[in-house]
N, C-alpha and C positions, 0 to 999 in steps of 0.2 A: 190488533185492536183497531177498528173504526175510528178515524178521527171525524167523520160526518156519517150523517145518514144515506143510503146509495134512495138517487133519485134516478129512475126508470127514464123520467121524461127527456131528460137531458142526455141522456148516452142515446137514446132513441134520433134527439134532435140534432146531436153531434154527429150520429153516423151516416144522417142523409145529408148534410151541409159537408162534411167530409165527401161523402160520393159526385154531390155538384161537384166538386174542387178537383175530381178527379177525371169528373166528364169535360170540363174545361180544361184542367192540365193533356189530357190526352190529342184535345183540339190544339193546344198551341204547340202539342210536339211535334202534330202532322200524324197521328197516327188515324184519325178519323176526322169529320167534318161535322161539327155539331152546331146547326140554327141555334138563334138568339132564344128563342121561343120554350125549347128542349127544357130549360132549368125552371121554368114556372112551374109545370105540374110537380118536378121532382122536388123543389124547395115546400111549396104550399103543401103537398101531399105528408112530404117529413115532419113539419112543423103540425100537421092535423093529427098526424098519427102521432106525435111527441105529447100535445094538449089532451087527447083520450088515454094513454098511456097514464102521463102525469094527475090526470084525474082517477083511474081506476087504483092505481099504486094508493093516491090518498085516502081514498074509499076504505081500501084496505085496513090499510094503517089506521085510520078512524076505528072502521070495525074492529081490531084486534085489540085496539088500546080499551073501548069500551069493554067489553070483557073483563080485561085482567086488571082493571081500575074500581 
């Protein structure tokens, strides 16, 4: 059983803030050299695609609840 509802937005926003964390762990291990610059597109882009994500997920959920209500 579910103890929450699964939110879409948040695994979505976790998993690109996870991959920054990995594109900078990889820099400070010396495995590649990653500019300062590198994590803006990859931060803002996860956080854009988490806020459509999190909105179509509600959309849904809206829609389905109207239905069966």
């Amino acid at each position: 059983m579910l103890r929450h509802e699964f939110q879409p937005g948040r695994l979505v926003a976790g998993l690109f803030l996870t991959a920054a964390g990995g594109v900078y762990a990889g820099d400070a291990r010396g495995l590649w050299e990653t500019p300062w610059f590198v994590i803006v597109p990859l931060v803002v882009g996860g956080l854009l695609l988490a806020g459509v994500t999190g909105s179509v997920a509600r959309a849904i959920r809206r829609r389905g609840g109207a239905e069966h209500g």
